[in-house]
N, C-alpha and C positions, 0 to 999 in steps of 0.2 A: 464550587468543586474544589479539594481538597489537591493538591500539587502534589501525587504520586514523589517518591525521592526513588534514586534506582540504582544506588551503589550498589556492589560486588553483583549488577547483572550484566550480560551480555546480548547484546540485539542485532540482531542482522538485519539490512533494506535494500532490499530490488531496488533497483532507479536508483540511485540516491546522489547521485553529482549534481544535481538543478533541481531549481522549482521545488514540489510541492516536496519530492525526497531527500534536499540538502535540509528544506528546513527541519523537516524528520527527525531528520540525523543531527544536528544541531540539538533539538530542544532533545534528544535523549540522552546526548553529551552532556549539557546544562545541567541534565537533572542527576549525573552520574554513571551513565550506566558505558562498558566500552561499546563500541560499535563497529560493525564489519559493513560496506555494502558495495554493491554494482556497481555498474558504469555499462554506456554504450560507445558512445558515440563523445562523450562530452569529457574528456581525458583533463582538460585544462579546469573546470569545473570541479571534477573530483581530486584533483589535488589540491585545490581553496579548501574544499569540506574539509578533505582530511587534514590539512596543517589547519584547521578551525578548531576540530576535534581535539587535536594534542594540543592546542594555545587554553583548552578549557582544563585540562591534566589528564581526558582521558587515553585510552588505548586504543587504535582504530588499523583496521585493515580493508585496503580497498580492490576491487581486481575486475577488471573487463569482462561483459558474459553477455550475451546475443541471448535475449529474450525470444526470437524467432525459435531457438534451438534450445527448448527444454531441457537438454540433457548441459548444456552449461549453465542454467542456474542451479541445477541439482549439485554439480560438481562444484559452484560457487561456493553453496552451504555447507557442504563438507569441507571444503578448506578452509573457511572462516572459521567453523567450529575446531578444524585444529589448529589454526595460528593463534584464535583466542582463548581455547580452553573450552568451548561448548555453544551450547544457545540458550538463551532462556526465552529471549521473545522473538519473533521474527514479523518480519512487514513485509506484505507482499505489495509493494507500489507499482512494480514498471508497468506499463502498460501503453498502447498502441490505438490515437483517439485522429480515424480518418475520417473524411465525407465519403459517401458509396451511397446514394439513394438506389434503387431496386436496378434502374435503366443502366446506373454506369459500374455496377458491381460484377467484381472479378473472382476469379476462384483464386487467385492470389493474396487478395484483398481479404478476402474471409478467411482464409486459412491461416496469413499472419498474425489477423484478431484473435482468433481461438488458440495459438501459440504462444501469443503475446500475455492474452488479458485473462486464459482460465489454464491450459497448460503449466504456463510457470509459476505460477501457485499455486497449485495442485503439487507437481514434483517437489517446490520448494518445501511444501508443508510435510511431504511423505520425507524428505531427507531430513528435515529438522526437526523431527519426533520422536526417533530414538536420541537424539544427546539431549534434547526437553527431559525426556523421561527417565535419564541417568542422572540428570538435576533435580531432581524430585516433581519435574512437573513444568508449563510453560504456559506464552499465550501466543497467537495466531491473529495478526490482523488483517484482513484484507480492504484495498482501496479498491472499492465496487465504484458505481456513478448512480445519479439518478435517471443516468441515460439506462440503468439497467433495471427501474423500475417504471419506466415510460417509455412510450414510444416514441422514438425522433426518427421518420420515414428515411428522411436524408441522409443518418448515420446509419444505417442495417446494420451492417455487421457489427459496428463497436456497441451497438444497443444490447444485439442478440446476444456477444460473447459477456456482456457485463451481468445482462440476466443469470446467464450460467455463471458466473461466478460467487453470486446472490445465494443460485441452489448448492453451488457446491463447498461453499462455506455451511450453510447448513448441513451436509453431509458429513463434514468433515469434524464439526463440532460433534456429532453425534459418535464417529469413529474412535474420538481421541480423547472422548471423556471414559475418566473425570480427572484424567492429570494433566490435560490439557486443551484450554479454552479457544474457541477459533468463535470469532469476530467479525462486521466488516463495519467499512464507511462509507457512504452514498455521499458526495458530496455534491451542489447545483452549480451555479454558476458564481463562479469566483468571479474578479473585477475583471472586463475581458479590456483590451485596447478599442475603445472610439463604443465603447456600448451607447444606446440608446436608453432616454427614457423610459420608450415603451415598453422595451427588455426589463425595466426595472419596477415599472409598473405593475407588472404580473408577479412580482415576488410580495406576500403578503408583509412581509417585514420594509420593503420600499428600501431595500438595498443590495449590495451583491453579498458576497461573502469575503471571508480572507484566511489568506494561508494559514496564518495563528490559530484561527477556528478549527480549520479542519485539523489542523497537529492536535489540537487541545483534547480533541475528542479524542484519537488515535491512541494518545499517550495514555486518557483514561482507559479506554476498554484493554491495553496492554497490558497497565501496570495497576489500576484502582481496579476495575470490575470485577471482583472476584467472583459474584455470581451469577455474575452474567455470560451467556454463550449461546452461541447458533444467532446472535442478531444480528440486523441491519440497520446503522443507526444514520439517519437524514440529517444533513449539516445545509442546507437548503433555505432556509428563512422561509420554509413553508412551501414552497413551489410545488411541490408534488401534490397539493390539497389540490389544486386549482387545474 
């Protein structure tokens, strides 16, 4: 696979202070491009990314938004597009991964999930389509799961709300062509703390995954796919076959 470069772009990411969103943020710095993203809860985390971001030369803006409350990542995207000058790509990462099997699910529980994992990328993508599109055009990633192409009884609502975000990247691809590509990533199980064999067993590749993996992919359907759109691409070692 061919290393996308990503000078004079701009990219915005939900989540992006920890985990699988700093490294995001990171390799899209690495690769050039400025970046704007989120933060919830993790204040100290997003100020590492962001002085990571400038130690690489590029431009970065970061700012607090409650994924629960769709209407602050809408407003997120707009100010990032005006502190950096636009969007060209955006990543809808943050997202909200509880246990709730059927007996102990709440209407709280479900409602966060649907605000969290298909809400804020939904708004985020309607805010960041018009400056896409006074750019000549953009792309659209979303972080699905495989929990949104499978059933896992125990997670309900984070399964359900990952489905919907599955159809509504395909919706959205369809909306915003052809100047703008929307995308997602299903990712399996990354390396978890104290995993099991047997966990690892059911993966036909006989390993977990890693965070590099899923960026790799991310960064390609961003910035290389050009003709690709409406998909869902499995970063998994196969697991979903089985």
């Amino acid at each position: 696979m061919v290393e996308p470069r990503l000078e004079g772009k701009i990219a915005v990411v939900t989540g992006g202070g920890t985990g699988l969103g700093r490294a995001l943020v990171l390799a899209l710095a690495e690769r050039g491009a400025d970046v704007a993203f989120s933060f919830h809860a993790s204040a100290r985390g997003a100020d590492e990314t962001a002085a990571a971001v400038r130690a690489a030369g590029r431009r970065t803006w970061t700012s607090r938004a409650d994924a629960r409350r769709p209407g602050e990542i809408s407003d997120f995207v707009e100010r990032a597009a005006a502190e950096l000058g636009g969007v060209d790509l955006l990543l809808n990462n943050v997202g909200v991964f509880r246990k709730a099997a059927l007996a102990e699910l709440t209407e709280e529980v479900l409602d966060e999930a649907f605000a969290v994992n298909v809400k804020a990328a939904v708004m985020a993508s309607r805010a960041a389509a018009p400056h896409m599109r006074r750019r000549g055009g953009g792309s659209i990633v979303n972080v699905a799961s495989l929990g949104g192409l499978r059933p896992w009884p125990s997670y309900l609502a984070y399964c359900a709300t990952k489905a919907a975000l599955v159809m509504a990247t395909e919706c959205l691809a369809l909306a915003l062509a052809p100047e703008i590509r929307v995308n997602a990533v299903a990712p399996g199980i990354m390396e978890p703390p104290g995993a099991s064999e047997k966990v690892r067993a059911k993966i036909p590749q006989r390993r977990f995954g890693t965070l590099a993996e899923v960026v790799e992919t991310i960064v390609f359907l961003a910035a290389g796919g050009g003709y690709t759109t409406g998909e869902v691409i499995r970063v998994d070692g196969g697991r979903a076959l089985r």
